[in-house]
Every structure is written in C-alpha cells, then in structure tokens.
C-alpha positions in Angstrom: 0.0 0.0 0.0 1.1 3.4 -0.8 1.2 6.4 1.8 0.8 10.0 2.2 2.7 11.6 4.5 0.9 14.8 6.2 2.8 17.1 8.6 1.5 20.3 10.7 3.5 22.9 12.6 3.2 24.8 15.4 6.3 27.4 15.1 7.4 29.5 18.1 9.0 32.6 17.8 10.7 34.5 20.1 10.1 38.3 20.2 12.6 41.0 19.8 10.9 43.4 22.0 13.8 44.6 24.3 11.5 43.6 27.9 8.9 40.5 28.2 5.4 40.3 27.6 4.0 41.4 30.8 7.1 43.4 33.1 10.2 45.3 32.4 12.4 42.8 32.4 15.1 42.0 29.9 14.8 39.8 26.7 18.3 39.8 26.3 19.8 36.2 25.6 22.2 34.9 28.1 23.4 36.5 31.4 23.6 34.4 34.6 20.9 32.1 34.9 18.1 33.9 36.7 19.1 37.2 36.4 16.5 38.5 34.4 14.0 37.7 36.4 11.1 39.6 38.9 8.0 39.0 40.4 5.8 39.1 37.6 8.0 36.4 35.4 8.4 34.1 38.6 4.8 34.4 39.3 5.0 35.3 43.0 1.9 35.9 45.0 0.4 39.3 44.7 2.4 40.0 41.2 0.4 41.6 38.6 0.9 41.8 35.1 0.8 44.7 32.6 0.9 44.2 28.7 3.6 45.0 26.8 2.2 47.1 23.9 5.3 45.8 21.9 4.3 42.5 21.2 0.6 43.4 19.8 2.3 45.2 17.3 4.5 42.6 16.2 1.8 40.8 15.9 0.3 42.7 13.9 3.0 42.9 11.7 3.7 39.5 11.2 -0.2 38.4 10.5 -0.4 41.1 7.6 2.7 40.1 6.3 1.4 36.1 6.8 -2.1 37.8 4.7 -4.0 36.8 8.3 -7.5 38.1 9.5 -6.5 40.5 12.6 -8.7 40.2 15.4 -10.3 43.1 16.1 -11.3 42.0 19.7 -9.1 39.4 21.8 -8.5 38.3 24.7 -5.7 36.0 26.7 -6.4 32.4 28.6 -4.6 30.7 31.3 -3.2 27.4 29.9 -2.6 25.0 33.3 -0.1 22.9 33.4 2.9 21.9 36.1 6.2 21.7 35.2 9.5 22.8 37.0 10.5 25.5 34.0 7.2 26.9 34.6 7.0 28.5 38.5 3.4 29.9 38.2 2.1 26.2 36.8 0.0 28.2 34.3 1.3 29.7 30.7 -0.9 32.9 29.2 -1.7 32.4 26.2 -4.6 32.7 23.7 -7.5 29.6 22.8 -10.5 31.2 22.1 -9.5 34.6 20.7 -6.0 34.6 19.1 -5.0 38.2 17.5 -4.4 36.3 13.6 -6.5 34.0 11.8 -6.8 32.2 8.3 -3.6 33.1 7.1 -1.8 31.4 4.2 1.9 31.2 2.8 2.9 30.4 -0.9 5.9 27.8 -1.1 7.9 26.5 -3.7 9.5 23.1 -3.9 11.1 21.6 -7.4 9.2 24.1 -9.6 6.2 23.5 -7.9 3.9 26.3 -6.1 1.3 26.0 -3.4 -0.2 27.6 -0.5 0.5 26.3 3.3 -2.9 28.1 5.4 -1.8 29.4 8.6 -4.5 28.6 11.2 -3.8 31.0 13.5 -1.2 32.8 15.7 -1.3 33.4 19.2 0.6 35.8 21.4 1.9 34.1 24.4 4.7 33.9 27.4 8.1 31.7 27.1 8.8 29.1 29.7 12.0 28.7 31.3 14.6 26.5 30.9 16.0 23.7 32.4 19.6 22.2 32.2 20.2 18.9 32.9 23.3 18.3 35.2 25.0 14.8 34.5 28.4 15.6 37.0 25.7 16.1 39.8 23.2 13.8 38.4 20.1 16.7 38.8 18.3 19.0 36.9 18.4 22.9 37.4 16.0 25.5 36.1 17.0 28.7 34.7 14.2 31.4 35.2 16.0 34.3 32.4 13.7 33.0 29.6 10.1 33.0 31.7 8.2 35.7 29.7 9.9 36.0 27.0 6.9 37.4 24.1 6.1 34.1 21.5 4.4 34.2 18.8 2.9 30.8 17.9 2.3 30.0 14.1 0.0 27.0 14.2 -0.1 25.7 9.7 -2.7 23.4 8.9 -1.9 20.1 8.0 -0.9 21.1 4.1 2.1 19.3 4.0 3.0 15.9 2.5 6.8 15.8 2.3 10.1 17.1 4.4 10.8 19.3 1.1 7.7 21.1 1.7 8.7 21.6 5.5 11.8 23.5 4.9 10.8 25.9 2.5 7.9 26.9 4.5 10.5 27.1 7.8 13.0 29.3 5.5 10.3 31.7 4.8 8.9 31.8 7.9 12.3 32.8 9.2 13.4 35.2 6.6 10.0 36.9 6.8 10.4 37.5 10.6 13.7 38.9 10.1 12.9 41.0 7.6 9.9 42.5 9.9 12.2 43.0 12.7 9.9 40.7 14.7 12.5 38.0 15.4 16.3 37.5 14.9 15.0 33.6 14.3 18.4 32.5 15.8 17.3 28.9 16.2 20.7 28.2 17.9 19.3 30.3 20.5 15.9 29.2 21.0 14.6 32.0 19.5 12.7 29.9 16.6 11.6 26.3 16.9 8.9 24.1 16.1 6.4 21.7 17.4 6.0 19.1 14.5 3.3 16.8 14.1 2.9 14.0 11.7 0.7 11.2 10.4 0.3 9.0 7.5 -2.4 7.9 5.8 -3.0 5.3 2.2 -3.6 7.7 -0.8 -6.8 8.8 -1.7 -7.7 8.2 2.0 -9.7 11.4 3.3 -9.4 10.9 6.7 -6.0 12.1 8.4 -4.2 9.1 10.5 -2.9 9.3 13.9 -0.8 11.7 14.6 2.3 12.3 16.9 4.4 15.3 17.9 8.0 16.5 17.9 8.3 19.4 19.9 10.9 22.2 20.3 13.2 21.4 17.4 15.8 24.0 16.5 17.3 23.3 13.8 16.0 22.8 9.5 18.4 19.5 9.5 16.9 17.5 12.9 13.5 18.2 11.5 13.9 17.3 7.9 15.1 13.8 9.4 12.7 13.8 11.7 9.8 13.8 9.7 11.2 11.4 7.2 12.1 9.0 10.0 8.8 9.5 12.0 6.8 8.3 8.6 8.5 5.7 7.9 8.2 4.4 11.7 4.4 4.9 11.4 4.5 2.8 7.9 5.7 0.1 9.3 4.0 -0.2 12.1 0.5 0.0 10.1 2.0 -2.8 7.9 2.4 -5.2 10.1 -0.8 -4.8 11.3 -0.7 -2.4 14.0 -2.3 1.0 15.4 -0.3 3.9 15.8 -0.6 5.5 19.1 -1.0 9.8 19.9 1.5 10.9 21.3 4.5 12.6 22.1 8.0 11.8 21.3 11.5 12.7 21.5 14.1 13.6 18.6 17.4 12.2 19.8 19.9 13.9 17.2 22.8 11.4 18.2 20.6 7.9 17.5 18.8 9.7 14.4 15.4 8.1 16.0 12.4 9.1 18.0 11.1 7.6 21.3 8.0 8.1 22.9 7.7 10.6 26.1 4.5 10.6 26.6 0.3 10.4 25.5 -0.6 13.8 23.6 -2.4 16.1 25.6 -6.0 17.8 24.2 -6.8 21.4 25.1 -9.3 19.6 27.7 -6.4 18.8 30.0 -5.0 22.2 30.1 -8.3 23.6 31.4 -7.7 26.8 29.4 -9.7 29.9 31.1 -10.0 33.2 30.7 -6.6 35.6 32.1 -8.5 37.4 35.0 -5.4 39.3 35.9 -5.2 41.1 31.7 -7.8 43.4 29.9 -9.2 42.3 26.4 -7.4 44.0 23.7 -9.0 46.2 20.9 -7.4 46.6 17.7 -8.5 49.6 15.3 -8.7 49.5 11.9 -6.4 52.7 12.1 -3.4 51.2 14.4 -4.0 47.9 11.4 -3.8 50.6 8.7 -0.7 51.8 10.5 1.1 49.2 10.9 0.6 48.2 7.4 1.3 51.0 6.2 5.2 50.8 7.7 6.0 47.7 6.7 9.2 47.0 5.2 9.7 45.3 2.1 9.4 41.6 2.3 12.3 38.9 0.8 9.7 38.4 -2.5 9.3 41.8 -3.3 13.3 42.5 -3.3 14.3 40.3 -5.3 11.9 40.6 -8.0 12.9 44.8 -7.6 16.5 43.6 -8.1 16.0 41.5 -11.2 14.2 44.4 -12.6 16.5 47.7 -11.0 19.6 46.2 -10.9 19.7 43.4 -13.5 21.0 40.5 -11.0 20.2 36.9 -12.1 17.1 34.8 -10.0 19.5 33.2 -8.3 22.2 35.8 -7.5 19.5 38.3 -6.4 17.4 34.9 -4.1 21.4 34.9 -2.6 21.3 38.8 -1.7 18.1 38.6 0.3 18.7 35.7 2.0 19.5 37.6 4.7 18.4 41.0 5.6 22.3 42.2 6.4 23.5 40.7 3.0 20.4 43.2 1.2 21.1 46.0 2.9 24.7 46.2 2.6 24.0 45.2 -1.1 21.8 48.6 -0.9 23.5 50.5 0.8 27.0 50.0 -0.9 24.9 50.3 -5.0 23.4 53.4 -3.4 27.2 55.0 -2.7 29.1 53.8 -5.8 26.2 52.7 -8.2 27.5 49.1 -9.6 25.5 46.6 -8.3 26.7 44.0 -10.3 30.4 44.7 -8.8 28.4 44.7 -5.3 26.7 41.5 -6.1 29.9 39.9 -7.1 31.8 40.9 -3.9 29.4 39.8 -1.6 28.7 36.6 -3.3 32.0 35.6 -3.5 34.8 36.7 -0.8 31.9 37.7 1.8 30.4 34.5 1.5 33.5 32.2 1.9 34.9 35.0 4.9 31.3 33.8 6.5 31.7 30.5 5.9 35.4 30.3 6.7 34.8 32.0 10.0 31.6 30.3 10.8 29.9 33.8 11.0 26.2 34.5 10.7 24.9 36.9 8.2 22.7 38.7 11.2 26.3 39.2 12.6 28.0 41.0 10.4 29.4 44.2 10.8 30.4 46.2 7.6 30.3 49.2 6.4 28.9 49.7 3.0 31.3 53.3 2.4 34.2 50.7 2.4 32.9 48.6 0.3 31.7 51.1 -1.9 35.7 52.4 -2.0 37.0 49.5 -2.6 35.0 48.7 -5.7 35.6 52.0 -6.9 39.3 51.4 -6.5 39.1 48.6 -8.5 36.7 50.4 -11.0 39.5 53.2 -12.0 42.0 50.7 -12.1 43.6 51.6 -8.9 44.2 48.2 -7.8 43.7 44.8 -9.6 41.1 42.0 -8.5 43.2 40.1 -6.7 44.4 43.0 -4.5 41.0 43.9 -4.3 39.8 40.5 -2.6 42.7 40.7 -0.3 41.4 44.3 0.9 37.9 43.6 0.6 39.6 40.3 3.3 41.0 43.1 5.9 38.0 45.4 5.5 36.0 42.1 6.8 38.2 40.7 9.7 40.1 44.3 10.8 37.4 47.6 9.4 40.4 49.0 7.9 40.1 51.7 5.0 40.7 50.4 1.9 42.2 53.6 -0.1 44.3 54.7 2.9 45.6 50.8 3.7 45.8 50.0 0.1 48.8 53.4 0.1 50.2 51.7 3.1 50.9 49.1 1.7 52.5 49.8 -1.8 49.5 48.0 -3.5 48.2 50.8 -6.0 48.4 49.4 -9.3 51.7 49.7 -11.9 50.7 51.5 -14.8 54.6 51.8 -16.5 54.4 49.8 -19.6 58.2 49.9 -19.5 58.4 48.7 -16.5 56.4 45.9 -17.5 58.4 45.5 -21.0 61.4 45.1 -19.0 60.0 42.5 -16.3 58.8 40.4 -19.1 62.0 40.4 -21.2 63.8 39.2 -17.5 61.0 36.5 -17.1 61.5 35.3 -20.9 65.1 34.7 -20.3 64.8 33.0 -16.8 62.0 30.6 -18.4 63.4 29.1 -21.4 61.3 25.9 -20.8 57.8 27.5 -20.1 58.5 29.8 -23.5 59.6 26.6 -25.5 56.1 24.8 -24.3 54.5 27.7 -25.1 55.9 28.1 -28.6 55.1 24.2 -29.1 51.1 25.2 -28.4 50.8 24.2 -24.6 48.2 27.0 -23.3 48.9 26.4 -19.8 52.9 27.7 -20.2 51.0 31.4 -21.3 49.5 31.4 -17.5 52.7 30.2 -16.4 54.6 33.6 -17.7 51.9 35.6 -16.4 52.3 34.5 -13.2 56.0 34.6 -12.9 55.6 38.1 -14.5 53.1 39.5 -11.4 55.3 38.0 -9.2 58.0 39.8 -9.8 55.8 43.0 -9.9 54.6 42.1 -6.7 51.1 41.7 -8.0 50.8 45.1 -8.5 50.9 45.4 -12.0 47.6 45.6 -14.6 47.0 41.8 -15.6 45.2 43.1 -19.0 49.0 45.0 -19.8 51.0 42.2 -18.2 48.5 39.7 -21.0 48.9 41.9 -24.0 52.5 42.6 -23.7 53.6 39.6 -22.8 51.3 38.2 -25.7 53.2 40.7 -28.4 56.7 39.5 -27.0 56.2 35.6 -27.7 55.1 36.1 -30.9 57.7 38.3 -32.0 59.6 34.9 -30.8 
C-alpha cells in the first residue's frame, strides 16, 4: 500500500521586543541564569501583570505580512499545566480569541507552487529552561527565559513531504527577520517548532494518527525527523498495528524518535479566561498603521532587483537571503552605483569569509562606504582584483580603510608599460622551458609567464597590460 505523508507545525518565535510580555524585564539572551527575572516572570503571589504594547504590534506585523485576518477584539487564557520551568504552573496564552486567523503562505518546492494556510497565531509567554546536570546527576531550572513574548504560528496540516517543510520554515524565518519581529536564531531558541505528523494510504480522506515532535531547532533534525517519524508509522500499520498519539522525543545522536508521553488535548489544560489582563481592541487605524510601515518583504526585493539592478534569479534569491546581506548590497549600490560589482563581492569573498569563520549573516558588521571604495578602487584601475579580494579580506576581519591601507601598503596598481616590457623580457630569459612549451602550443605555459611576471611585480601590475604585452613579445619569438 502506498502512503501519504501529512505534517503540521506549530512554530514558536521568540520576540525581539527589548522587555517581556507582561514586566520590564530584559529579553536579552544569556546572562547568569536567573538574572532576568522579577515577580511578575516568577509568578509570585500578589504580582500583577501589565501588557507590553510591543508585542501586539509585532503581531500585527507579522499576520499582515502572513495575509492573516487580525482580530479586532481578543483576549488571553490561562493554559494549566505543572512543570519545573514553569513557576506559576500556568502559561498565558490565547484559545478562544487569538490576535491572527486564516492566514496562508505560498511555497515552492522543485518548480512547484502552493499555498501552506496558517491557522492561527497566538501571542503568548516563554517558559524557562532547564539544564540537565550529568556531574551532579540533577536537573536545574533557569528562570531568564520565563516571559519572554512568542508568537505561535499554528499551519494546517498542508504538507506531504520534508521538502515542503523547509521551505515553508526558511520563509517563515526570513519573513520574521525582515519584519524585525525576530532575529530567528534557532541556535538560540529563538525559533523552533512543534511538529506533528501522520500517515495515511492515498486517496484516503481521513487524516491518521498523529504524533508530535516538539521544540526542534534546527532545519536539519526536522527534515530527518519527519522522514524518519513516517517511515516508523508505515511500518507499524503494515504489520498490522495502530499507531498510538503521542508525544516523542528527537534524539539527534541515534537519528530516532522515542516516545515521552500520550498527547495532551486542550481539555487537560483547562484553558480559562486571564482574569489578571484586559481584552485588547485593535483599530482599523493602528492595522492601517502598521501596514502601512511595513518594510519590504524577501519576494518583493528580489523581483525589484532583477528588474533595477539586472542581478540573475538566483544571484538576487542569494542577496536577500538575509536581511544584512540586502542592505549592505543597498546601501553599498546606493554610494558607488555598480551593483553588479556589489553582487559579485558579496557573493564571492563575503560568503567564503562567513563560511570560513563560521559567522552568521545577522552578525556581520560592515560598512557599505568601504565597500563602496573599494569597488571604486578597483573600477578606476587603482588596484587589480586580486588585490581587491585581499582588501575587501581586511575590511572584513580588521574595518580597515581600503584607499588609505591600500597606500600603506605599496599595492596601487603599476601603470609603467616599460616597467612591464622590461620585467617580461627578464621573465623570458629566466623561463626558457615555459616559452619553449608555449611556442610548441601548450596554453597552460601562457598562465605560467603571467604568473611569474606578477610575481616579480609584486602583483601590482595591470593583468590586462602584463597579458597583451607579454602576448606581443612571444610572438615576436
């Protein structure tokens, strides 16, 4: 029998509102464990909470920007449940009334195209942490990330393969970043994802049982993941069993999931309403507002840079990526107007510099004037390219300036044809063998000379001079 796979997710992301959802605390990430912490986050007797205004809007943002239905009129519900990283045994959140509604993404996997619906998304608080202790054998609880703003993107079940998963995710992600909502640093916590699958035979209606996966953090674990989980449910309807609801484990090192525990229903939360917070009322003005400031999205750019700037489909899908990469693309076109040069700098040396260094693109830290020199040093024929990928290289790891460490350094280009005349004729005579191989039609002897000849010039000379002369001079031979 053949089967479908179907796959839902519930994504969490983490705000980047500088305090938490309901106190002045700090969002930042890190610091000593419960450090960031009060009365409200801990949940001790007597402590109210006040909304942070924040979060609504990001929100807002991010269900216009998913094409959501915003909720005029909701409200937030205490979600029950004890656990250790939890210390007031309840989570606010929103069941009845969440702020975005019947959303829907458009994906594309192998050519293909189709929309993912978003369900809904909920604001709600983070839990903490705990950290389990193998030296002392025990388990300790870090309080820093207890009301820390979520948003919860809840799909419909509109996926049938891993594929589909991960393009939805990279969207997702570059969406938020672009909005400012989220810094989606998944090593961080700050985006994960609650995944649920089933199977079912094809042309079945019905959906199968399903079972969860919850808090992954990284596009690899849950690619595997869902593959694996599908194939375990197969089997076990093959050979004549029932798959069980529930809720299982990822273990990255055995590449296998193992069950935790049975699924829980929205029954055995006993959701009700947050006495302690005020509905909230959403105008069509603050919508119109909010829409009206939004920046533009991934899609948008790169079809404006195909058309403005000429840059290939794929170049200009590289460029916004990441919302650094676009804006110091941007910014550095805006200063020395060749965007194709910008293009080519960032999607060569920049990207093996981030990949070399293991750097994030959210990390870097460059400054688009110094770019916008340097290509304009190579532009006039200051410098050659090779000089200029060994600048563009300190601008990267030291922020030096590239005209004034480029006159430092002696690496302004040679422009004394004599100078070159004469370097050649030396190389000529020190290279008998790679002119004979040359003269008897080996092509590779021609780079040879050249090389020999910027050597000796220290690489500062003009390749297209050293190439012509050098050319004219073996065939005068």
């Amino acid at each position: 029998m053949n089967y479908e796979t179907v796959v839902g997710l519930e994504v969490h992301v983490e705000l980047s509102t500088k305090s938490k959802i309901f106190c002045g605390c700090t969002t930042e990430f890190g610091g000593e464990p419960n450090t960031h912490v009060c009365p409200v986050c801990t949940g001790m007797p007597g402590s109210l909470p006040v909304m942070n205004k924040g979060v609504v809007e990001f929100a807002i943002r991010a269900g216009i920007a998913l094409n959501c239905d915003i909720t005029r009129y909701n409200k937030f519900d205490r979600k029950n449940y004890f656990y250790p990283d939890l210390p007031k045994a309840y989570q606010v959140s929103q069941l009845y009334l969440p702020i975005c509604q019947n959303g829907k993404v458009e994906i594309e996997v192998d050519g293909e195209k189709k929309y993912i619906g978003i369900h809904e998304i909920h604001m709600e608080e983070d839990a903490g942490k705990l950290i389990h202790d193998p030296w002392d054998d025990c388990t300790l609880v870090d309080y820093n990330r207890c009301g820390v703003p979520l948003l919860e993107i809840v799909s419909e079940p509109d996926f049938r393969s891993a594929d589909e998963v991960i393009a939805y995710l990279t969207k997702l992600r570059d969406i938020m970043m672009y909005l400012g909502v989220s810094d989606c640093k998944m090593q961080e916590g700050s985006m994960r994802a609650d995944v649920n699958v089933s199977v079912r035979p094809i042309g079945q209606k019905e959906f199968g049982t399903r079972s969860e996966m919850k808090n992954m953090n990284s596009f690899k674990a849950i690619y595997r993941a869902i593959n694996f989980e599908a194939k375990r449910q197969i089997e076990i309807l093959e050979e004549g069993g029932k798959v069980i609801q529930e809720t299982r484990r990822w273990d990255e090192n055995k590449d296998a999931s193992f069950a935790m525990r049975s699924k829980e229903n929205a029954q055995d939360y006993r959701y009700f309403p947050e006495p302690d917070l005020l509905p909230i009322e959403i105008s069509d003005e603050w919508i119109n507002d909010v829409k009206n400031n939004l920046p533009e999205l991934p899609e948008a750019k790169r079809a404006r840079y195909i058309s403005e700037f000429g840059l290939t489909e794929y170049d200009a899908g590289v460029i916004t990526s990441a919302k650094q990469l676009a804006y110091l693309f941007e910014d550095t076109t805006a200063i020395c107007k060749k965007p194709k040069e910008a293009c080519n700098l960032i999607m060569g040396e920049l990207m093996r510099l981030l990949s070399e260094t293991s750097t994030l693109p959210e990390d870097i830290k460059i400054d688009p004037k110094k770019v916008a020199d340097l290509i304009n040093l190579i532009i006039d024929g200051k410098i050659n390219r090779n000089v200029g990928k060994e600048v563009f290289e300190e601008i990267f790891r030291n922020d030096v300036e590239p005209v004034k460490y480029v006159e430092e350094k002696g690496l302004l280009m040679l422009n004394d044809d004599s100078l070159v005349s004469d370097t050649i004729d030396k190389v000529i005579a020190d290279n008998t063998k790679g002119v004979e191989d040359f003269k008897g039609g080996n092509e590779k002897a021609f780079g040879f000379l050249v090389g020999q000849t910027m050597k000796a010039l220290k690489g500062k000379a003009n390749p297209q001079a050293v190439n012509k002369i050098l050319k004219e001079k073996l065939q005068k031979l």
